[in-house]
C-alpha positions in Angstrom: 129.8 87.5 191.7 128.3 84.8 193.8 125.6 86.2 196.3 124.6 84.1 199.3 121.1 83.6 199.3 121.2 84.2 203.1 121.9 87.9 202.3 118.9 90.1 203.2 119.4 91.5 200.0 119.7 88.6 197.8 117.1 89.1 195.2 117.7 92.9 194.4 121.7 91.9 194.2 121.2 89.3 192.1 119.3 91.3 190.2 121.5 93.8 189.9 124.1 91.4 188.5 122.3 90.2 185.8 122.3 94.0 184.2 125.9 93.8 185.2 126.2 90.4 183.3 124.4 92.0 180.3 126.5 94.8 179.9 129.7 93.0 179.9 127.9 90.5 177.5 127.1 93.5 175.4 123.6 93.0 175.8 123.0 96.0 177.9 124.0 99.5 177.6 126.1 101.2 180.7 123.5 103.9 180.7 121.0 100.7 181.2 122.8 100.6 184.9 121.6 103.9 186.0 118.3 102.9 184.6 118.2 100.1 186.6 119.3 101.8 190.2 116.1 104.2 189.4 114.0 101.3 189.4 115.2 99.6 192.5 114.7 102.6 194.6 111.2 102.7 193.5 110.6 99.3 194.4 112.3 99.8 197.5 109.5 101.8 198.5 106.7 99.6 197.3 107.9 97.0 199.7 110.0 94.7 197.0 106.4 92.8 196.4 103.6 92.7 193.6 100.1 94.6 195.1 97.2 94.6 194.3 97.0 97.8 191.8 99.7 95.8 189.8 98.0 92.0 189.9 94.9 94.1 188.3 97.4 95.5 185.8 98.5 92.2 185.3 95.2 90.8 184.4 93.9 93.6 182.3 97.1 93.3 180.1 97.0 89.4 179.7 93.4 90.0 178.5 94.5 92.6 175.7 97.2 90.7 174.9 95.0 87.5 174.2 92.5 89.6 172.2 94.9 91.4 170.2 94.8 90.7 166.5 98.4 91.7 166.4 100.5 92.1 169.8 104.0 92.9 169.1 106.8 92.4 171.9 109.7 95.0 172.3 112.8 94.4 173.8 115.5 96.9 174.8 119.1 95.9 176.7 117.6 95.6 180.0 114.3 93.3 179.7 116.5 90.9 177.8 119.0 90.9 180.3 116.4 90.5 183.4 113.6 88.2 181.5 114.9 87.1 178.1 113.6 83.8 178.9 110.6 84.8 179.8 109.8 87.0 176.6 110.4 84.2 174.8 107.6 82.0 176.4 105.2 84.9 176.0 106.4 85.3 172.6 105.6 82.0 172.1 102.4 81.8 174.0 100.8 84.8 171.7 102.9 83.9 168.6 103.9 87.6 168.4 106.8 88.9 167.1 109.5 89.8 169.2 111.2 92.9 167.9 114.3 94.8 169.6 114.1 98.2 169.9 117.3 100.7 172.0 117.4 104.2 172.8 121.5 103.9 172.4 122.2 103.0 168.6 124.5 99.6 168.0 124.0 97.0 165.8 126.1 94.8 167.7 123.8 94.9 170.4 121.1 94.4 168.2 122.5 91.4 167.4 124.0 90.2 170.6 120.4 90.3 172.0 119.2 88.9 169.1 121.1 86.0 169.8 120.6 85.8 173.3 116.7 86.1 172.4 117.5 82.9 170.1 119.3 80.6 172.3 116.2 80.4 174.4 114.1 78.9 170.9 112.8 82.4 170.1 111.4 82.1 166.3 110.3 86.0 165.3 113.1 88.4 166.8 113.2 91.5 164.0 115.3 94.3 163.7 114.4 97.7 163.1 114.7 98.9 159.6 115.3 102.4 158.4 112.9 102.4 156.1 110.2 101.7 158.4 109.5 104.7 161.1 106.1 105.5 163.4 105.6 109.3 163.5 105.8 111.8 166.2 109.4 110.6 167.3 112.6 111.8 166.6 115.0 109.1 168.2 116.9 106.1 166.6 113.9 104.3 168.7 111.4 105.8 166.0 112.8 103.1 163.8 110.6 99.9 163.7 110.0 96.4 161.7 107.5 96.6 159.0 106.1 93.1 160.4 106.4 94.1 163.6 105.6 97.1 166.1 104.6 98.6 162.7 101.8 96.4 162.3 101.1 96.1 165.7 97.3 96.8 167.4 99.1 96.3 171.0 102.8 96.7 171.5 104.2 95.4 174.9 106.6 97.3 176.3 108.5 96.6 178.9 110.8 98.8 180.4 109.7 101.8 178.2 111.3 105.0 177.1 108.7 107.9 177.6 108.8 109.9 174.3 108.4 106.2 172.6 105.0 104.9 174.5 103.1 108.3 173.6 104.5 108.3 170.0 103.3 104.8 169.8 100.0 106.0 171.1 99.8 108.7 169.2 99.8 106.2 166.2 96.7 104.1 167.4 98.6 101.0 168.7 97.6 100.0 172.9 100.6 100.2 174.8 101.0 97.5 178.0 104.5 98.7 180.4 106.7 97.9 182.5 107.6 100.7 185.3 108.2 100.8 189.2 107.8 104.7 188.6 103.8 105.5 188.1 104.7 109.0 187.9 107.0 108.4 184.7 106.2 109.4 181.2 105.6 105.7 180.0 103.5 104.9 182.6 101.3 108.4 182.3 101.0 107.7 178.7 100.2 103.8 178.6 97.4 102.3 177.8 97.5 99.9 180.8 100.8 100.2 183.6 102.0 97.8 185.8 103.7 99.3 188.6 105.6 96.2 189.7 109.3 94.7 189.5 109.4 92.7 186.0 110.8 89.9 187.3 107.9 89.3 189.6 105.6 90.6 187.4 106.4 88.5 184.1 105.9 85.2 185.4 102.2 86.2 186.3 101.7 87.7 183.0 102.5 84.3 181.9 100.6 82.1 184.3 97.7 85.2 183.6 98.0 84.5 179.8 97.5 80.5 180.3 94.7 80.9 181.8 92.6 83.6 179.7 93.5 81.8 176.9 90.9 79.2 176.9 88.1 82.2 177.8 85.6 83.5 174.9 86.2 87.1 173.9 83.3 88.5 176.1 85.0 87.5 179.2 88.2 89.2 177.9 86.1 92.2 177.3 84.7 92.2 180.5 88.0 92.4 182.4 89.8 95.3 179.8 86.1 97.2 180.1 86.4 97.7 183.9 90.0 98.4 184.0 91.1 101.7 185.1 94.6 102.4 184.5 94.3 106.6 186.1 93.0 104.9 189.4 95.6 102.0 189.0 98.5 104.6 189.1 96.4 107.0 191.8 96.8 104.0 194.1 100.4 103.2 192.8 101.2 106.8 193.9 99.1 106.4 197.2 101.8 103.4 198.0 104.8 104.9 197.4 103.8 107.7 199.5 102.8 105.3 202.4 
């Protein structure tokens, strides 16, 4: 569907068609659809721009990602369709795993975004094994890569399914998300939540990551030490309410 960027709309359309794109490409789940309309009704409210609550997120997260031992990258249908591209540069950036990880079962999708993951040069993309599990889960998403999320200190997670951050809590690994909703499971449980579109929001996280990069690990300290993520979503909320 070609959108005329003239549309007042333009962005969230276009945005729209790329989960469209990634379910006929059989990247995305159809249930990654209704997912997706959530989202945009959230952001809706928020004004369709990054604030301030989430540019601190932003920061706090590219500092914790930097000073991970391990960071770990998980991808579901959705994230690849909407930043695939950019997971690989962060991939690359932190040379961290990326692992895929669905709520809906399907190899074939595993694969597919596998090879979507690849086309854009990505190096570590694993698949979950079934004889690798985290505890306190009893979806297919418990199901992780040994040299992965397993190993993981921090696990980015964009997108997130609820019952998966806290598990992944629960199982002394940081969790960095995704989600437009602050009220939502995933972004209750997290370890730091950026309530912000991902499309806007992963190209800071990037620029973000450039730059802390070439800090010493007390200055990287400094900025997770202050962070906040309770008063983060409290003012998240306080937006959405406006």
């Amino acid at each position: 569907m070609k959108i005329p960027k003239t549309h007042p709309r333009y962005q969230s359309l276009k945005t729209r068609e790329q989960i469209v794109v990634g379910v006929k490409n059989g990247i995305t789940s159809i249930h990654g659809l209704l997912a997706h309309g959530r989202g945009e009704a959230f952001d809706y409210l928020l004004g369709e721009k990054t604030h301030t609550f989430g540019k601190k997120a932003i920061e706090a997260s590219a500092a914790l990602l930097v000073s991970s031992r391990y960071p770990a990258i998980s991808v579901n249908g959705n994230a690849c369709a909407l930043i695939g591209k950019e997971l690989v540069e962060l991939s690359g950036l932190l040379n961290c795993p990326l692992e895929i990880n669905i709520f809906h079962s399907s190899k074939t999708r595993e694969k597919n975004i596998r090879k979507y993951l690849e086309r854009y040069g990505a190096k570590q993309v694993f698949l979950p094994q079934k004889t690798c599990s985290i505890l306190h889960l009893g979806s297919n998403r418990k199901y992780v890569n040994k040299n992965g999320i397993y190993k993981a200190d921090t696990v980015f997670v964009p997108l997130e399914d609820g019952d998966r951050a806290k598990a992944l809590i629960k199982n002394g690994k940081k969790v960095i998300t995704i989600d437009l909703n602050p009220l939502s499971r995933t972004s209750q449980a997290a370890t730091i939540t950026i309530v912000d579109n991902i499309i806007r929001s992963m190209p800071l996280l990037i620029t973000y990551i450039k730059i802390l990069k070439t800090k010493d690990a007390n200055f990287l300290a400094s900025i997770i030490s202050v962070y906040n993520n309770k008063n983060i979503l409290r003012n998240a909320e306080k937006a959405l309410r406006t």
